[in-house]
SESE-409251 format. One record per residue (C-alpha): residue in three letters; x negated, y, z negated. Coordinates in nm, 2 decimals, always signed. Example, Ala and Ser with C-alpha at 12.3 -4.5 7.8 and 13.67 -1.06 7.14 Angstrom:
REM residues 2
<r 'ALA' <-1.23 -0.45 -0.78>>
<r 'SER' <-1.37 -0.11 -0.71>>
//
This chain:
REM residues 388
<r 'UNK' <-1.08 +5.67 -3.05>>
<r 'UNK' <-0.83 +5.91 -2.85>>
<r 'UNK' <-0.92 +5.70 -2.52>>
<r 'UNK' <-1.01 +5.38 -2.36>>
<r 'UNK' <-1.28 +5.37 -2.12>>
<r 'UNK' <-1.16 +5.23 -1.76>>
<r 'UNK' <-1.29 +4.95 -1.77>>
<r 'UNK' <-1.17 +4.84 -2.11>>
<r 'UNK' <-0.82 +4.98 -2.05>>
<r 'UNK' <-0.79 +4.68 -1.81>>
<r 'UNK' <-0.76 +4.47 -2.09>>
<r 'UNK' <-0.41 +4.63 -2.24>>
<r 'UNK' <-0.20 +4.48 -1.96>>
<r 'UNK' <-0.40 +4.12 -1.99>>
<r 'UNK' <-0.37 +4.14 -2.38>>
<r 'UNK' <+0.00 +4.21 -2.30>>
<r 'UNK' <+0.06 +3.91 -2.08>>
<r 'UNK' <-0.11 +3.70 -2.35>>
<r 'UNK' <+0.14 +3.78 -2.63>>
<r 'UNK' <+0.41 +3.66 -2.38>>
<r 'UNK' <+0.48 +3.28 -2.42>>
<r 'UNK' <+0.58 +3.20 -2.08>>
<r 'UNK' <+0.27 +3.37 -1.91>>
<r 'UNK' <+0.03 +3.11 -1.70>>
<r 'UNK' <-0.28 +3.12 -1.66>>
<r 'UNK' <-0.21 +3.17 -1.24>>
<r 'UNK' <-0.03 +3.47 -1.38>>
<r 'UNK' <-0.31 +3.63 -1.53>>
<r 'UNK' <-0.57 +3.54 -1.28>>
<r 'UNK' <-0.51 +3.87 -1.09>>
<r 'UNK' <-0.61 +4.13 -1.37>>
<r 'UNK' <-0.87 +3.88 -1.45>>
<r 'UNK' <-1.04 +3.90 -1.04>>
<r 'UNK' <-0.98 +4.31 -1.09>>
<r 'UNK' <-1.18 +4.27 -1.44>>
<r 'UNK' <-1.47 +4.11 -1.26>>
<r 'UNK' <-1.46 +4.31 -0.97>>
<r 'UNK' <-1.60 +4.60 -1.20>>
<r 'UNK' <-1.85 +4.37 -1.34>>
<r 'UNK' <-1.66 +4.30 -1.70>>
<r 'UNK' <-1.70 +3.98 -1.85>>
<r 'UNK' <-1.43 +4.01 -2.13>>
<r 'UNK' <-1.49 +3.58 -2.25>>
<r 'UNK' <-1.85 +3.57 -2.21>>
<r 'UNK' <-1.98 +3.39 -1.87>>
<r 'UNK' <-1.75 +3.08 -1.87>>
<r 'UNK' <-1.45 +3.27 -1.97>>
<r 'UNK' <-1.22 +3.06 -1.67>>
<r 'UNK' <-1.35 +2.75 -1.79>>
<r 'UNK' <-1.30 +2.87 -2.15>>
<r 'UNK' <-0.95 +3.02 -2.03>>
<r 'UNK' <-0.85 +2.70 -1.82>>
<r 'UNK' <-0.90 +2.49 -2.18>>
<r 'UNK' <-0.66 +2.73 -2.34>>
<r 'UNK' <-0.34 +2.56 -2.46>>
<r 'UNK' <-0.14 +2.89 -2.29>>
<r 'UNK' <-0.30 +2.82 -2.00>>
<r 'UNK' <-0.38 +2.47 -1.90>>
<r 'UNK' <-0.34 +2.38 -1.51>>
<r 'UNK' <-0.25 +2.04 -1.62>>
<r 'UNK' <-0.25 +1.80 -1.97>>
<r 'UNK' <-0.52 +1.65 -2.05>>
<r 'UNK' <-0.51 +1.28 -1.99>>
<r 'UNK' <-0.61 +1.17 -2.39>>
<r 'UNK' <-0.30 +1.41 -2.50>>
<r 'UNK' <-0.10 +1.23 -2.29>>
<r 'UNK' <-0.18 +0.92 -2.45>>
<r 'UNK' <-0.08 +1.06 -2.76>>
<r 'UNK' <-0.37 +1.15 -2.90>>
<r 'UNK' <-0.54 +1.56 -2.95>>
<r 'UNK' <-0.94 +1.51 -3.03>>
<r 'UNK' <-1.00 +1.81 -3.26>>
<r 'UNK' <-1.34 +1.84 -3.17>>
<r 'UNK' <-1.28 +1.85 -2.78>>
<r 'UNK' <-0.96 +2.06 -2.77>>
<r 'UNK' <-1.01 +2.25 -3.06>>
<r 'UNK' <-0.77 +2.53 -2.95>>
<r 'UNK' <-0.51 +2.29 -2.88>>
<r 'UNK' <-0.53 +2.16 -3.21>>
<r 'UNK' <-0.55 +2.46 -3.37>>
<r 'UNK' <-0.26 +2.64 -3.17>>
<r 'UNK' <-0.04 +2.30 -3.27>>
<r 'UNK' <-0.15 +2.37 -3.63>>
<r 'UNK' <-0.08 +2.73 -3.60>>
<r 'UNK' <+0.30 +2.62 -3.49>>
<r 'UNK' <+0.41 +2.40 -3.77>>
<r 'UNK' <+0.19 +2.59 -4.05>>
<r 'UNK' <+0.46 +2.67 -4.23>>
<r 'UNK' <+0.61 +2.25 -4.29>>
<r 'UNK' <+0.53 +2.14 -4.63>>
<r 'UNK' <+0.60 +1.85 -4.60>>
<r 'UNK' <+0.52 +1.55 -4.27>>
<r 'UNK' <+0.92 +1.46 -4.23>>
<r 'UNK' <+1.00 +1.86 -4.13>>
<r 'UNK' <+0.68 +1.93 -3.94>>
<r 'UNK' <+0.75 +1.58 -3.73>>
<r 'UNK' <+1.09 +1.71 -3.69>>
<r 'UNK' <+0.97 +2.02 -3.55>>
<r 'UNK' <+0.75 +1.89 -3.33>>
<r 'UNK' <+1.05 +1.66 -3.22>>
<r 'UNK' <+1.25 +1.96 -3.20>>
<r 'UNK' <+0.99 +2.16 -3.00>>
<r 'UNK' <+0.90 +1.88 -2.76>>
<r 'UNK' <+1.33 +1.86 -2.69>>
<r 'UNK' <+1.29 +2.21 -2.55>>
<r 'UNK' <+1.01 +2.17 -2.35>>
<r 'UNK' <+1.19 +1.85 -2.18>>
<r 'UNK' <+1.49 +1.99 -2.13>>
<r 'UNK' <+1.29 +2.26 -1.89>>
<r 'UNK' <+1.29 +1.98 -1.62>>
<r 'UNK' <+0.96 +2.05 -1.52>>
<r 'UNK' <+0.66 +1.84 -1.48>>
<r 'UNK' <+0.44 +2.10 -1.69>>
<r 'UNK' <+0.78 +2.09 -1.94>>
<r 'UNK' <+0.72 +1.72 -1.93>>
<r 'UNK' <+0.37 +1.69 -2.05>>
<r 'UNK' <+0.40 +1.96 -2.32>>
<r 'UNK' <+0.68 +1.74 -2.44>>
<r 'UNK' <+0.45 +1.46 -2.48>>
<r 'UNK' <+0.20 +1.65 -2.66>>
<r 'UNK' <+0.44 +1.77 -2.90>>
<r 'UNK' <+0.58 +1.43 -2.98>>
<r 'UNK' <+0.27 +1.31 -2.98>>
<r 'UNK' <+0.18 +1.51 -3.27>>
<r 'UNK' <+0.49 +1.44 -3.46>>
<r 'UNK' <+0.41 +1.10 -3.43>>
<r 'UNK' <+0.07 +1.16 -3.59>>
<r 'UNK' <+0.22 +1.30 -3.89>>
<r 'UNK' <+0.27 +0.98 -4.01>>
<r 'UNK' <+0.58 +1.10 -4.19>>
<r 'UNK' <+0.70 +0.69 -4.28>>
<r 'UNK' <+1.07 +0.80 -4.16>>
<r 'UNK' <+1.14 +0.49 -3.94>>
<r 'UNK' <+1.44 +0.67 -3.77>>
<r 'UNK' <+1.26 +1.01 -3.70>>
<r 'UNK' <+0.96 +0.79 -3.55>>
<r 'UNK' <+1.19 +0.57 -3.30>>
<r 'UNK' <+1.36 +0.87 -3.20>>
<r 'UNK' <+0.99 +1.02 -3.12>>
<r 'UNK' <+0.86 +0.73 -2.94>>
<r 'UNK' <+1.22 +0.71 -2.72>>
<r 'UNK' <+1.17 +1.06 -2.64>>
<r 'UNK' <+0.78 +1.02 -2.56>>
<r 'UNK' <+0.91 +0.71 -2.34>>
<r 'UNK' <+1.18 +0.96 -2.15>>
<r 'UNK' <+0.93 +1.20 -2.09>>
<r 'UNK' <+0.65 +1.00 -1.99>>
<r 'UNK' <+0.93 +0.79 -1.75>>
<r 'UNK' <+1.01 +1.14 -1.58>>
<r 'UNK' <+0.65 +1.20 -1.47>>
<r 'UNK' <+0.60 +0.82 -1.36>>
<r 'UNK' <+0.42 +0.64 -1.62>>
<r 'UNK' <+0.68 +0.39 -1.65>>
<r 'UNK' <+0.45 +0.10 -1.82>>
<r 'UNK' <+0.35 +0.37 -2.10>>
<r 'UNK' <+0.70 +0.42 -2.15>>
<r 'UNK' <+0.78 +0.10 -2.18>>
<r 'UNK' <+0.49 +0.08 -2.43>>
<r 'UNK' <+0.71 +0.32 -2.64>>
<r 'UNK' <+1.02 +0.16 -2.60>>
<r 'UNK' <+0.85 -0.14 -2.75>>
<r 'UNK' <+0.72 +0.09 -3.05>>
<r 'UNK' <+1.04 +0.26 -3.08>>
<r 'UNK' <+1.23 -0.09 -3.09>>
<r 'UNK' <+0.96 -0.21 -3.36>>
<r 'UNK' <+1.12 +0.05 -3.64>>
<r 'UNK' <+1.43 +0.01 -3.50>>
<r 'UNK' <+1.53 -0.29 -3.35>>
<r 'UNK' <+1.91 -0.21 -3.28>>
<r 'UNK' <+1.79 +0.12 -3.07>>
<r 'UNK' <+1.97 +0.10 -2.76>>
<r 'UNK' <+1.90 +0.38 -2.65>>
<r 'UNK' <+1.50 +0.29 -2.63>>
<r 'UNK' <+1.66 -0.07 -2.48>>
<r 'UNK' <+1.79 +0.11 -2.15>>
<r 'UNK' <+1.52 +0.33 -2.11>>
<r 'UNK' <+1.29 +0.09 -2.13>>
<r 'UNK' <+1.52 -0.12 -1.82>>
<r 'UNK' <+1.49 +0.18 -1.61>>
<r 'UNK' <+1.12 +0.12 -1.62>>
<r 'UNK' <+1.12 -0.21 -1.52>>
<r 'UNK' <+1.37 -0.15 -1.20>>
<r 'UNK' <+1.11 +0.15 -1.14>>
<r 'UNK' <+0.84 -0.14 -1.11>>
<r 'UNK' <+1.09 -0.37 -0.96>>
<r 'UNK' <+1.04 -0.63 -1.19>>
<r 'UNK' <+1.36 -0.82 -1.17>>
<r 'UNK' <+1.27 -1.10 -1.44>>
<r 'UNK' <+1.20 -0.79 -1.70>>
<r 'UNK' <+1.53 -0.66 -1.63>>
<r 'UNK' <+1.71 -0.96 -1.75>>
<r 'UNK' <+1.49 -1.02 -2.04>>
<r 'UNK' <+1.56 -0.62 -2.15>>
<r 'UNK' <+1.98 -0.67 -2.07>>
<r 'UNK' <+1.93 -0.99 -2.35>>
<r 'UNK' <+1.83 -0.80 -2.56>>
<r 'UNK' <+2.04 -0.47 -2.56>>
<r 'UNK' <+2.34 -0.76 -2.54>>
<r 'UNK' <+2.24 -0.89 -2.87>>
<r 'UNK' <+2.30 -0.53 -2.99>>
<r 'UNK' <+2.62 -0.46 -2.80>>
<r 'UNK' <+2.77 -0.77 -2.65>>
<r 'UNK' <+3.04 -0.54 -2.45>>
<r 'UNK' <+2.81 -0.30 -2.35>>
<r 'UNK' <+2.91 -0.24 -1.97>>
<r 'UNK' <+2.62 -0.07 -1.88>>
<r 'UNK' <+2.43 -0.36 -1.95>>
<r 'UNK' <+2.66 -0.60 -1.79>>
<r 'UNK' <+2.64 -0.41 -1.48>>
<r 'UNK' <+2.27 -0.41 -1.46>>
<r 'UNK' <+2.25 -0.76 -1.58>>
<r 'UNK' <+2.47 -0.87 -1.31>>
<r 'UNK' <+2.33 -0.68 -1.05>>
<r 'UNK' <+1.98 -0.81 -1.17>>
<r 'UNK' <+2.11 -1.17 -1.12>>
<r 'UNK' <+2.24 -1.09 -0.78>>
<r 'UNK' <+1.89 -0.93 -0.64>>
<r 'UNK' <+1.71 -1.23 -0.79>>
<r 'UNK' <+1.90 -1.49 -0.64>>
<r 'UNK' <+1.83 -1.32 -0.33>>
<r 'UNK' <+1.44 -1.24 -0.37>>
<r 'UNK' <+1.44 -1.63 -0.43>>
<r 'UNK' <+1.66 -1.73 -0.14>>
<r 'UNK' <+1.39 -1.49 +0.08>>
<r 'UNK' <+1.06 -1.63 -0.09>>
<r 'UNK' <+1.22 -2.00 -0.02>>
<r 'UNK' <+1.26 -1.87 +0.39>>
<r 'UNK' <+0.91 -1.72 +0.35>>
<r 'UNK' <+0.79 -2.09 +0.24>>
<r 'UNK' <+0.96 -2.24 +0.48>>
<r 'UNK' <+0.81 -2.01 +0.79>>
<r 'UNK' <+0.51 -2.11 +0.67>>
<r 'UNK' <+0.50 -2.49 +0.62>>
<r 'UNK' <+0.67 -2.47 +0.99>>
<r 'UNK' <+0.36 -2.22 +1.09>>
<r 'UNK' <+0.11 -2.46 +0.94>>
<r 'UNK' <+0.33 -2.77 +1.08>>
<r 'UNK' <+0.26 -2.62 +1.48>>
<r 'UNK' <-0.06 -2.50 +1.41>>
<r 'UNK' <-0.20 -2.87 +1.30>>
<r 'UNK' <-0.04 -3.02 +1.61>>
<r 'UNK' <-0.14 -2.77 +1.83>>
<r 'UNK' <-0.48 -2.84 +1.73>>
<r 'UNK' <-0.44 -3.21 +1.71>>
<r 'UNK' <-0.31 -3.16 +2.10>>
<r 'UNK' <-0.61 -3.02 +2.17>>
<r 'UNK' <-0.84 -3.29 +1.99>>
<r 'UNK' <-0.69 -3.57 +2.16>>
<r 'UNK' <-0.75 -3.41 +2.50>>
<r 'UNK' <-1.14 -3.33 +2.44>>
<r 'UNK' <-1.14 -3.00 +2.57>>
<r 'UNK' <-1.43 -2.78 +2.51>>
<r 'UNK' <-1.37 -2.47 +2.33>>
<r 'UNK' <-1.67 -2.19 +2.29>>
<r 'UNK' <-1.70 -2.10 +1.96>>
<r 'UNK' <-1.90 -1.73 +1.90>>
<r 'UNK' <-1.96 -1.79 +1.55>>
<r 'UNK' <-2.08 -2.11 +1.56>>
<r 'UNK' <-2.37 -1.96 +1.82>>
<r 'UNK' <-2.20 -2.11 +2.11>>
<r 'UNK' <-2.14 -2.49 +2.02>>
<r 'UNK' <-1.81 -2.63 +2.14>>
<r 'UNK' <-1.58 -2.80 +1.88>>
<r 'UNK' <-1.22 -2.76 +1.82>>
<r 'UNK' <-1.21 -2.69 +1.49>>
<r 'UNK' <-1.09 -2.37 +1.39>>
<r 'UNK' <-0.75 -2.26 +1.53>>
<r 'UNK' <-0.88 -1.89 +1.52>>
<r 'UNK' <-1.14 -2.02 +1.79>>
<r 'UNK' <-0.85 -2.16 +2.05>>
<r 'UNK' <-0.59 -1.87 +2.00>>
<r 'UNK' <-0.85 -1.56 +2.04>>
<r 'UNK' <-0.68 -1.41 +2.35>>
<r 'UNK' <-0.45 -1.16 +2.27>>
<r 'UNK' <-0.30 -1.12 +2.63>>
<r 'UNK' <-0.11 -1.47 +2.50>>
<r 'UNK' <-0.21 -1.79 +2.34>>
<r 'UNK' <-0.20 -2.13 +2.38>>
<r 'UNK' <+0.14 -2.32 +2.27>>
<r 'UNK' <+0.23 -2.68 +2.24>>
<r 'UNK' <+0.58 -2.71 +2.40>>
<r 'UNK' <+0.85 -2.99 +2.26>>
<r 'UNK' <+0.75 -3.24 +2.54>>
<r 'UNK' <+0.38 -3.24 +2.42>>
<r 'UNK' <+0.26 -3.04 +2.70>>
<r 'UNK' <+0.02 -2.78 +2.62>>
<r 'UNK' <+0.09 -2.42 +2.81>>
<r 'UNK' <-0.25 -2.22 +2.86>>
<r 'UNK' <-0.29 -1.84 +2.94>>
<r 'UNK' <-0.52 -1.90 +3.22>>
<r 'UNK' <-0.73 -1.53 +3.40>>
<r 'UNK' <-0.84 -1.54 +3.76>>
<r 'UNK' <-1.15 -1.30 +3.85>>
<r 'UNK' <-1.19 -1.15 +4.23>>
<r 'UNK' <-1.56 -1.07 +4.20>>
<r 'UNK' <-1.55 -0.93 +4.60>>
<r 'UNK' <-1.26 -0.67 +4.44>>
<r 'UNK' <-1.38 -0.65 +4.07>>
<r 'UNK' <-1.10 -0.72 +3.92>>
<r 'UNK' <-0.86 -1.04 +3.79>>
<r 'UNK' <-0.50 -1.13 +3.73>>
<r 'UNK' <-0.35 -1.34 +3.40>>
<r 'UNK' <-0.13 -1.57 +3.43>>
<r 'UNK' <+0.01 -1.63 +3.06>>
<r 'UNK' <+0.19 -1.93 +3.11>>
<r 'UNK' <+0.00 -2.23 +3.30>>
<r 'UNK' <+0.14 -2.53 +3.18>>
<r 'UNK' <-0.17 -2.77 +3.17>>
<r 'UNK' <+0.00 -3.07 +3.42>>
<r 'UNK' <+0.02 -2.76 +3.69>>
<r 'UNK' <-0.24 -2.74 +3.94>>
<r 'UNK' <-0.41 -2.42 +4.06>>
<r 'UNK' <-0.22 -2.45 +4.42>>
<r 'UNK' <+0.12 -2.40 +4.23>>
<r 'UNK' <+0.03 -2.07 +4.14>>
<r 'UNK' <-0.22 -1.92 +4.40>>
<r 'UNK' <+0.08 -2.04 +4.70>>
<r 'UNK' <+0.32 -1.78 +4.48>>
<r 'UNK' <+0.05 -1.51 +4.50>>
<r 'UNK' <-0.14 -1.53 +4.79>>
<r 'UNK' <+0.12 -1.62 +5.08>>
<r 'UNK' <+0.04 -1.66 +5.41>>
<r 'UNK' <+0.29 -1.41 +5.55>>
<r 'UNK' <+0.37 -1.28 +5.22>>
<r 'UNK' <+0.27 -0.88 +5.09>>
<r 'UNK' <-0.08 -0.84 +4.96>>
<r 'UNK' <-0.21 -0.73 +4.63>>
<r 'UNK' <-0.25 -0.34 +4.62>>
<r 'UNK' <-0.63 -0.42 +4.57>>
<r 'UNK' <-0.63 -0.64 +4.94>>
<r 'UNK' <-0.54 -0.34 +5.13>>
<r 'UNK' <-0.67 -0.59 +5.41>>
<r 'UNK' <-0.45 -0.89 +5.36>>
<r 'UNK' <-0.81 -1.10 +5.30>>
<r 'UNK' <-0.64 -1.33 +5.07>>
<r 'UNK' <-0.42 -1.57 +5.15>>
<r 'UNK' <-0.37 -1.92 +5.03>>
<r 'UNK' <-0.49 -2.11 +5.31>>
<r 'UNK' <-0.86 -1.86 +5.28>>
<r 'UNK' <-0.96 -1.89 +4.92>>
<r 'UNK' <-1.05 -2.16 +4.66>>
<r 'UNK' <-1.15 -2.16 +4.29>>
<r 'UNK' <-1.45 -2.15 +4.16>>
<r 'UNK' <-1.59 -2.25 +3.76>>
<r 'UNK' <-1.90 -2.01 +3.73>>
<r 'UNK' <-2.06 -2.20 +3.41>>
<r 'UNK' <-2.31 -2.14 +3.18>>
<r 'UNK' <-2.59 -2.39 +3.43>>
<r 'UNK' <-2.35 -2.46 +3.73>>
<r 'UNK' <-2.05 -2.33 +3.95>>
<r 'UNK' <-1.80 -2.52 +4.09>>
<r 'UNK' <-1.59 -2.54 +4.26>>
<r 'UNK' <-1.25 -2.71 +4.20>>
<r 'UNK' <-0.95 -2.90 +4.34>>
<r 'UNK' <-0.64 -2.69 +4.39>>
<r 'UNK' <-0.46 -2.97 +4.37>>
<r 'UNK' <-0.56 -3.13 +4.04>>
<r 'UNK' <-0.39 -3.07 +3.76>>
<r 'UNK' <-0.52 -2.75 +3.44>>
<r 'UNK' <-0.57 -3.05 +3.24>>
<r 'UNK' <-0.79 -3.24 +3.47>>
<r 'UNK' <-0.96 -2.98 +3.55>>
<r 'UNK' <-1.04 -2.90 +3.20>>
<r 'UNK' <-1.16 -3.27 +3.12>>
<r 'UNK' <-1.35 -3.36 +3.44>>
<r 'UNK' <-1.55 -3.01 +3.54>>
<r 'UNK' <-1.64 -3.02 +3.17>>
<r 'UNK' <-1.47 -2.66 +3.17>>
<r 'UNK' <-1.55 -2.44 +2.84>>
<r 'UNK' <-1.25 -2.28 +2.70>>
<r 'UNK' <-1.37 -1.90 +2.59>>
<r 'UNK' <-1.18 -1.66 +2.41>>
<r 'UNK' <-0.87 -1.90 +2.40>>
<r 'UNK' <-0.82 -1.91 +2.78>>
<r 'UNK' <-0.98 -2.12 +3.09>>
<r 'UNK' <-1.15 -1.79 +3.33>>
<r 'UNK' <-1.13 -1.92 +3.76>>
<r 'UNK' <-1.32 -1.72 +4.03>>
<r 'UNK' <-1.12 -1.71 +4.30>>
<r 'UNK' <-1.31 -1.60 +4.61>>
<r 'UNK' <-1.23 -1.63 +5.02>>
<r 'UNK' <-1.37 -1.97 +5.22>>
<r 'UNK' <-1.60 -1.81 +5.48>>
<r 'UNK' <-1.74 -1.54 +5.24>>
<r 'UNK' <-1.84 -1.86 +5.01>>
<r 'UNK' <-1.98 -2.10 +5.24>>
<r 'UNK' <-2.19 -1.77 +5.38>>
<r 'UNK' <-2.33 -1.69 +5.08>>
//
């Protein structure tokens, strides 16, 4: 035939690329869109599924090669092209080494893609099955390197372990494996993997560094855990008073959960305000975040610190002077201590309560329900109360 049709003479630059070793499969996805652009389907109809399964062209490894392992069946290109590589060893000791040797220059590429076909190429040495217990080590330690530089760091240590099991004195499997473990942070691994190396190489001052180091950042993550421990017995110690202070004093709290029945219980129940909470103070005084509602102005203040033997008249004096400034919402000057009193707006009955008694009476004699882990006043203006 003197000449190609068009459409087939597409295919010399794409047969081209395939005979070059480095081309990708991204590479070749151009001529491949111009291909089908002119309605050519050169692989049949799943020719970019087929394509993306080619060993030349893989986006990324398959996860059962990783694990060192190539099912024939599944991948059967990738087994054969791996055949097709080592064809020519006679015997399992050279084709290992060859793998080994292939899988070298695929790592030394310092690529993640270079990384995994590394794996798949010691891999297969290792399924040779070549009984050389030096050649095999080395295989595993490389695997282990390889699979460390993409992140699997417990897999490498897996293959440290394997490495270490046909050679014991393999240092070299020893330190990568202790990379891996301060990759995990896993301190108490560290110092069982330096033990080990040191039986090898008793001087080794690699391992002595990292040992002592080790010992160091130990001592330390058990000096913090023992602060940690202490926090929290003195967390729990407050807590159980605080809700022992509460107890003793009878106070009602509301609980949602428990569909509005009043016990004091759960701590959760008492602290629920998160404009502040309640404390218990060293004299044994409890301190309350206490919120006053204006209903005339829609709107309220919070005080966050009303120490329970405090009465109401302490704090409205401070806020509502006689000849003092008004609040920005009393453009009037309405309120002023002398022309309002509290009010307890309960679930059956309002109140209304002494300015001069103490939170804590207050809370015990009005039989006052806590809610939302604060006492709630009404403060409202004399003459607009007695009117209504």
């Amino acid at each position: 035939m003197s000449e190609l049709y068009p459409p087939y003479s597409a295919l010399i630059p794409l047969l081209r690329m395939f005979d070059d070793s480095d081309c990708t499969y991204e590479e070749a996805r151009p001529i491949m869109d111009a291909l089908e652009k002119v309605g050519l389907e050169p692989f049949g109809k799943d020719w970019r599924k087929d394509m993306a399964m080619h060993p030349l062209f893989m986006d990324e490894v398959p996860q059962e090669v990783l694990d060192g392992e190539v099912d024939r069946k599944k991948w059967p290109l990738l087994a054969s092209h791996l055949d097709m590589m080592y064809d020519d060893e006679d015997d399992l000791v050279g084709s290992a080494r060859s793998y080994k040797e292939d899988g070298n220059r695929e790592y030394a590429k310092a690529t993640r893609e270079g990384y995994y076909k590394a794996i798949i190429s010691y891999s297969e040495g290792l399924s040779k099955e070549c009984k050389d217990s030096a050649l095999d080590s080395q295989l595993y330690c490389n695997r282990a390197a390889a699979q460390f530089c993409i992140g699997n760091y417990r897999r490498a240590t897996q293959d440290c372990e394997k490495a270490l099991k046909l050679n014991p004195g393999y240092l070299k499997a020893i330190n990568r494996a202790i990379q891996c473990q301060l990759k995990l942070g896993k301190t108490d691994e560290v110092l069982e993997w330096c033990e080990r190396g040191l039986t090898v190489d008793a001087n080794n001052s690699e391992l002595l560094s990292i040992k002592d180091t080790a010992v160091k950042k130990r001592m330390k993550d058990q000096r913090d855990e023992r602060k940690r421990n202490v926090a929290e017995r003195r967390k729990r110690d407050v807590e159980r008073n605080l809700l022992d202070a509460i107890k003793e004093r009878k106070l009602n709290i509301y609980l949602p959960e428990k569909e509005g029945s009043r016990d004091t219980r759960t701590l959760e129940s008492v602290m629920a305000c998160e404009c502040g909470k309640v404390t218990l103070g060293k004299d044994k005084v409890l301190t309350w975040p206490v919120k006053l509602i204006y209903p005339e102005f829609q709107t309220s203040d919070l005080i966050k610190y009303f120490r329970e033997e405090d009465c109401l008249a302490d704090h409205l004096r401070v806020m509502f002077p006689p000849e003092g400034e008004s609040p920005p919402w009393d453009s009037e000057g309405l309120y002023t201590f002398d022309k309002i009193t509290a009010i307890y707006d309960g679930e059956k009955r309002k109140v209304e309560l002494s300015l001069t008694d103490s939170l804590l009476t207050l809370l015990q004699v009005n039989d006052i329900v806590i809610s939302a882990g604060m006492p709630t006043f009404e403060i409202h203006r004399k003459d607009r109360l007695t009117g209504s």
